[in-house]
C-alpha positions in Angstrom: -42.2 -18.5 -54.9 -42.7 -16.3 -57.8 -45.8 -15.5 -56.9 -45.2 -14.5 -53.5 -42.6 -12.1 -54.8 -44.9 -10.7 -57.3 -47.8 -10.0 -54.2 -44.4 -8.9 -52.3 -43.0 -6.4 -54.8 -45.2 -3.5 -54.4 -44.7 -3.2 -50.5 -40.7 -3.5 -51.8 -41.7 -0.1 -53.7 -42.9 1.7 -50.9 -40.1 0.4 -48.3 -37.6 1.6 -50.8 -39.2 4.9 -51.0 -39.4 5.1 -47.5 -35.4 4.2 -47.2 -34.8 6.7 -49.5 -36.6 9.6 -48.7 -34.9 8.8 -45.2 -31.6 9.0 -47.1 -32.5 12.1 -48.7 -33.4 13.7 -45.7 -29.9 13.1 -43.9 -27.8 13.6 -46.7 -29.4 17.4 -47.0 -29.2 18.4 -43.8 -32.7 18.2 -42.6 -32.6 15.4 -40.1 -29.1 15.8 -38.0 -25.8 13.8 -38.4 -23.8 13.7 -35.6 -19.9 14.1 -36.2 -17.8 13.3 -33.2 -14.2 14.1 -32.9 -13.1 10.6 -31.9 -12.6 8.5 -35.6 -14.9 6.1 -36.4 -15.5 3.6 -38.2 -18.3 1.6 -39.5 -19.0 -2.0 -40.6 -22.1 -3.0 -41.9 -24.1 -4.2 -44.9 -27.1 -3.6 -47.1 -29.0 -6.8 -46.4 -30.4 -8.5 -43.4 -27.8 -10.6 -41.3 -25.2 -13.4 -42.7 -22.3 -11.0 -44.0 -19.4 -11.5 -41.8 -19.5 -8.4 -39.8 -18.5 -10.0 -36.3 -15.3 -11.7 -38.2 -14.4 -8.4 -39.8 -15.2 -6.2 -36.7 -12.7 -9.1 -35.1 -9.9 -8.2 -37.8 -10.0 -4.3 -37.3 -9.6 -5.2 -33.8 -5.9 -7.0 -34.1 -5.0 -4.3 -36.7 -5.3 -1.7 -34.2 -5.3 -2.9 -30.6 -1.5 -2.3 -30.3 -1.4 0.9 -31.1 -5.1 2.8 -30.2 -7.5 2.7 -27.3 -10.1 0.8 -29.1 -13.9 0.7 -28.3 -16.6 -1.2 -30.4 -20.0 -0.1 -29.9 -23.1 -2.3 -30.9 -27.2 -2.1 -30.8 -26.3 -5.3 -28.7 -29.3 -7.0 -30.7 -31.7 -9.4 -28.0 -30.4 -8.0 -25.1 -32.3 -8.2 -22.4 -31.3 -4.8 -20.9 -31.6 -0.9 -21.9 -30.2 2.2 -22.4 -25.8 2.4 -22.5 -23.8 0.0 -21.2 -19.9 -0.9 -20.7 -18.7 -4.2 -20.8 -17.4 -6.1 -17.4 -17.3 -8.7 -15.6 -20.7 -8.6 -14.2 -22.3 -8.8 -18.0 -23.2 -12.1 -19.9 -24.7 -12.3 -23.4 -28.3 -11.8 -22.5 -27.4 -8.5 -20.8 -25.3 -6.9 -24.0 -26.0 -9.4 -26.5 -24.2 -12.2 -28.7 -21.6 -10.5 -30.4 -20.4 -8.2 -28.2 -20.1 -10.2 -25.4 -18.1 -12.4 -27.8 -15.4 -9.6 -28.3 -15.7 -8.5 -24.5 -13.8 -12.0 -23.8 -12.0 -12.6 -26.9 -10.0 -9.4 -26.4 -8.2 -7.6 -23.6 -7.7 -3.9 -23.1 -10.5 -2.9 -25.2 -13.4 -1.2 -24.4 -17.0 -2.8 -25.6 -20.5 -1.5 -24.8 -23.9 -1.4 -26.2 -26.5 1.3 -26.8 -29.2 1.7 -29.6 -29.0 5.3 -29.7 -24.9 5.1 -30.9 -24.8 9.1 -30.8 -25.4 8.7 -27.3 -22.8 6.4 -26.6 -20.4 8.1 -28.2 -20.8 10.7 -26.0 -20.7 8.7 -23.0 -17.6 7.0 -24.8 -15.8 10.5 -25.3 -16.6 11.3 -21.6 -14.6 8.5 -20.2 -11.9 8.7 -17.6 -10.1 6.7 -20.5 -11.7 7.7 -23.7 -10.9 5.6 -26.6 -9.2 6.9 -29.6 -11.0 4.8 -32.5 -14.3 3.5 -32.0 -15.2 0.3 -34.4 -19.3 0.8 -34.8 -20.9 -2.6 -35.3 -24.0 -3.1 -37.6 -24.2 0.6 -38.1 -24.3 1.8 -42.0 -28.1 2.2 -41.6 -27.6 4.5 -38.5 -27.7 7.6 -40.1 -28.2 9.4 -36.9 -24.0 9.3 -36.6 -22.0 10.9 -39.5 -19.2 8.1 -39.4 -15.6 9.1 -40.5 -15.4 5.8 -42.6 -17.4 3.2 -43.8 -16.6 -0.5 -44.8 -19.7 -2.3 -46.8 -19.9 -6.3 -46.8 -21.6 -8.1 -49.3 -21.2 -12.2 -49.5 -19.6 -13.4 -52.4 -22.9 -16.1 -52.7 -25.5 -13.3 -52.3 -24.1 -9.6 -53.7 -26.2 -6.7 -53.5 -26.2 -6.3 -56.7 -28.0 -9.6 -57.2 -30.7 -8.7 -54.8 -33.7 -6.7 -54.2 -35.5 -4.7 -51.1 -37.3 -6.1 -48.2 -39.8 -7.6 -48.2 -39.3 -8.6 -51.4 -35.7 -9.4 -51.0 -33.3 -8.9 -48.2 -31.8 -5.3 -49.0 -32.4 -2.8 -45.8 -31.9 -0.1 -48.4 -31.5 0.8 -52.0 -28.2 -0.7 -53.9 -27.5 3.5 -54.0 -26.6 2.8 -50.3 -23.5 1.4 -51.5 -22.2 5.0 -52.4 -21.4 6.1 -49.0 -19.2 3.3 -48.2 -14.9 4.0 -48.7 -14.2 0.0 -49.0 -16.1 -2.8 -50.1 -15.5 -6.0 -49.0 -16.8 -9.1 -50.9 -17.0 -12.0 -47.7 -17.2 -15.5 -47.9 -15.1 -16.1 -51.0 -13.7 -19.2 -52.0 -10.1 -19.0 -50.7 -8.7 -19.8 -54.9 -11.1 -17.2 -56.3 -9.0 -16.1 -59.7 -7.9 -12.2 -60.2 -10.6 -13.1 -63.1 -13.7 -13.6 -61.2 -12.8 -10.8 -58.5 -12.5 -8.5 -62.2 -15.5 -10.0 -62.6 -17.4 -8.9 -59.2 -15.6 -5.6 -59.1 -17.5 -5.0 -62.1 -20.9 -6.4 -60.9 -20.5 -4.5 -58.1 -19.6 -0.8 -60.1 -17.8 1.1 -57.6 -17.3 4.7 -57.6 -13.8 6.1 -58.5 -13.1 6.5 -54.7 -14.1 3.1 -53.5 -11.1 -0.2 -53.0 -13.3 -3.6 -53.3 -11.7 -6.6 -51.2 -11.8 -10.2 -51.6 -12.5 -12.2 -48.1 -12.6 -16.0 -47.3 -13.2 -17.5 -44.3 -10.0 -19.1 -42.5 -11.0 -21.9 -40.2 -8.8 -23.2 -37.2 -7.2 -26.4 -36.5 -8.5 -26.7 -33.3 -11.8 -27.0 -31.3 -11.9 -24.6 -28.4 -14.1 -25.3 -25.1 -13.1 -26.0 -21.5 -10.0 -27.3 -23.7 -8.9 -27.8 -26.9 -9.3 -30.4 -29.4 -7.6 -30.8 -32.5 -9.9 -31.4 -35.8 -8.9 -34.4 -37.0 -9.4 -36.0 -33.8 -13.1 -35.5 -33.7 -13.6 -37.9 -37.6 -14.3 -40.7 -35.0 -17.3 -39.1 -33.4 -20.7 -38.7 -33.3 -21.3 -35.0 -33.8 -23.8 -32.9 -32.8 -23.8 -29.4 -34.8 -25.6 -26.6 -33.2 -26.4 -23.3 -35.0 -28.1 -20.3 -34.4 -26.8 -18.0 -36.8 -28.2 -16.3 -40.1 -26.0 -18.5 -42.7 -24.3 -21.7 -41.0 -23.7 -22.9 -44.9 -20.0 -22.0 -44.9 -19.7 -23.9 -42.0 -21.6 -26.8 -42.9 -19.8 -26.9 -46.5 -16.4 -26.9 -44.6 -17.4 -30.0 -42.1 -18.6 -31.9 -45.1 -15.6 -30.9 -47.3 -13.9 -32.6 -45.0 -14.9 -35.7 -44.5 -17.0 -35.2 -41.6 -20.7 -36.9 -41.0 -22.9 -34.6 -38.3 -26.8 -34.3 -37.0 -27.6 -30.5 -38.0 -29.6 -28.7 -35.1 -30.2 -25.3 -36.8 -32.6 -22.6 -35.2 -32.9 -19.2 -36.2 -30.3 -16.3 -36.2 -29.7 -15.0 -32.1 -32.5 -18.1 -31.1 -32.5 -17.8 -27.4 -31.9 -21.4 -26.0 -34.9 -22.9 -23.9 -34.3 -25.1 -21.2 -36.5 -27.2 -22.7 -34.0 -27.3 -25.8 -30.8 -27.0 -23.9 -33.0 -30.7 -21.8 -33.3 -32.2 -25.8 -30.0 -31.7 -26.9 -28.8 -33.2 -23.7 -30.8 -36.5 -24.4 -29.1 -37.2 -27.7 -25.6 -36.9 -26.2 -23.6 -40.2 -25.5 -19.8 -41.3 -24.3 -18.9 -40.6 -28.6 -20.4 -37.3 -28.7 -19.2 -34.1 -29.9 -21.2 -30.9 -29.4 -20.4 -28.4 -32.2 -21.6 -25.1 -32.4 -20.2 -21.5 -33.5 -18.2 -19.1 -31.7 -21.5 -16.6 -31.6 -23.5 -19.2 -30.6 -21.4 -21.1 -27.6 -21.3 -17.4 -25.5 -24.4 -18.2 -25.1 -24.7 -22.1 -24.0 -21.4 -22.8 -22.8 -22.7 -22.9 -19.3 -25.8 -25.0 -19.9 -24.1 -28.2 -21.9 -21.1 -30.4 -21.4 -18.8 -31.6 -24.0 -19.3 -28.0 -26.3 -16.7 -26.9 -28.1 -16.3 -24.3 -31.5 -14.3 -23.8 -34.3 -12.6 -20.8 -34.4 -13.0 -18.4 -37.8 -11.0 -15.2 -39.0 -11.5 -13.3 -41.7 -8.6 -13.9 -44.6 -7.8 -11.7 -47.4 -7.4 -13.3 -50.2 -4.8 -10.7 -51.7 -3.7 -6.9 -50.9 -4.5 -7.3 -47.5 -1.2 -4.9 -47.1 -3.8 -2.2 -48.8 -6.9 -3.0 -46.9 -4.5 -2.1 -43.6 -2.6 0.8 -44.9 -6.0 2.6 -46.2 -7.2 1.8 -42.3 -4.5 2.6 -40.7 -3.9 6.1 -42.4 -7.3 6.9 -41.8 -7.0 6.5 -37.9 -3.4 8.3 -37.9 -4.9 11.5 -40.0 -8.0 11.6 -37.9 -6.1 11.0 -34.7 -4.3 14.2 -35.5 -6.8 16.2 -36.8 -9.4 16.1 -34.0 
């Protein structure tokens, strides 16, 4: 392994000039940033995949829901489909993608749709009938193409940035520097008793600027499966389960199920894996009268139709203290910007 890093590290030099000239370039002025007068805000990360994004882009979501027209915009990464497009009831996952199918039927009376170019669909957002007045951008802190009015950084408590190193080397999309342009960090995937100590600790590690607030996340776990109905948790002990993942970093989950007492067969393919039939014909033989299929939220969009007896466990996003900050520093940001544009 230390090898391969070693043969690995010079291509990590010229990515990470690459990132930053790019960087350079669009904090001067000489490739376009696109400020829009609807508020934004954007949730992403400095590393490739696993940081909680879809959980956290979830939480923003009941913050403000009641009280704004709220649209989340996404790459909508797999699709199999082009160009802009709103969310309704004609779409499924392969046409917009995992995620934001996911929050098209989690939530009502929001707005979802997918576009690459996010500039554009902010402008075909603004142009609605029924515009939205904050829109939540997905996956978006490298898409300096849109000048975002606010920017929320993850980093996993198990994995910081700080810790890391550039691709290909490592898994950091960018330089650690990235982390300057973000207004909040939030460290995800905590352990819900993490002391006032070790966040000191991280807050440290992570050296934020004098205008940044770090946050301390865990993941909050339901009592109850969900599927064609519901199951509660302690009633599936008895049975044979069947996990199913297809996600970037199923260890939380995995640590849960066996932190509680629970004994499963681990199917695990690769993050956004697009189920064969072939696959979907596999799992099917391993299923009895005692089984239990398990999989995540992200990851039953997508199968729910093609397997019996599927159910998921619900996560949220938990702060582990001063959550009452995290949501006034939001909230005044949408209520200034609101009235300023």
């Amino acid at each position: 392994m230390k090898l391969l890093k070693n043969l690995l590290y010079p291509f990590s030099l010229l990515y990470g000039l690459i990132t930053s000239v790019r960087n350079y370039l669009y904090e001067n002025g000489i490739f376009e940033s696109n400020q829009f007068d609807t508020p934004t805000i954007v949730v992403g990360n400095l590393s490739v995949g696993g940081t909680g994004k879809t959980p956290q882009i979830e939480y923003l979501i009941r913050l403000l829901k009641d009280h704004y027209k709220v649209a989340v915009l996404s790459r909508g990464y797999k699709r199999k489909s082009e160009g802009f497009i709103v969310a309704d009831k004609t779409v499924t996952a392969e046409i917009i993608g995992d995620e934001p199918f996911q929050y098209y039927k989690k939530f009502e009376n929001i707005i979802v749709c997918v576009d690459a170019d996010r500039s554009n669909a902010i402008e075909q957002l603004e142009h609605l009938k029924h515009p939205p007045e904050i829109i939540l951008l997905d996956d978006a802190y490298q898409h300096r193409k849109v000048k975002a009015g606010f920017n929320i950084l993850l980093t996993s408590y198990s994995n910081l940035y700080t810790n890391d190193f550039l691709l290909p080397t490592g898994n950091l999309r960018e330089s650690k520097r990235g982390a300057k342009r973000a207004n909040i960090i939030v460290v995800t995937k905590c352990p819900a008793n993490l002391s006032e100590k070790e966040q000191v600790k991280i807050t440290r590690k992570l050296r934020p600027s004098i205008y940044q607030n770090v946050f301390f996340t865990t993941i909050y776990y339901a009592n109850a499966l969900k599927g064609v109905n519901s199951i509660e948790f302690n009633e599936i002990k008895d049975k044979e389960i069947i996990l199913i993942t297809g996600i970037a970093n199923p260890k939380p989950l995995t640590a849960y199920l066996i932190g509680n007492g629970l004994k499963f067969k681990h199917l695990k393919f690769n993050d956004h894996h697009q189920f064969s039939n072939k696959e979907i014909a596999e799992i099917k033989k391993l299923q009895s009268n005692n089984t239990i299929l398990l999989t995540t939220e992200k990851d039953y969009v997508r199968i729910f139709d093609k397997l019996e007896n599927l159910y998921y466990l619900p996560i949220e996003t938990k702060f582990i203290n001063r959550k009452n900050d995290f949501d006034n520093i939001i909230k005044k940001y949408v209520e200034q910007s609101s009235r300023d544009s």
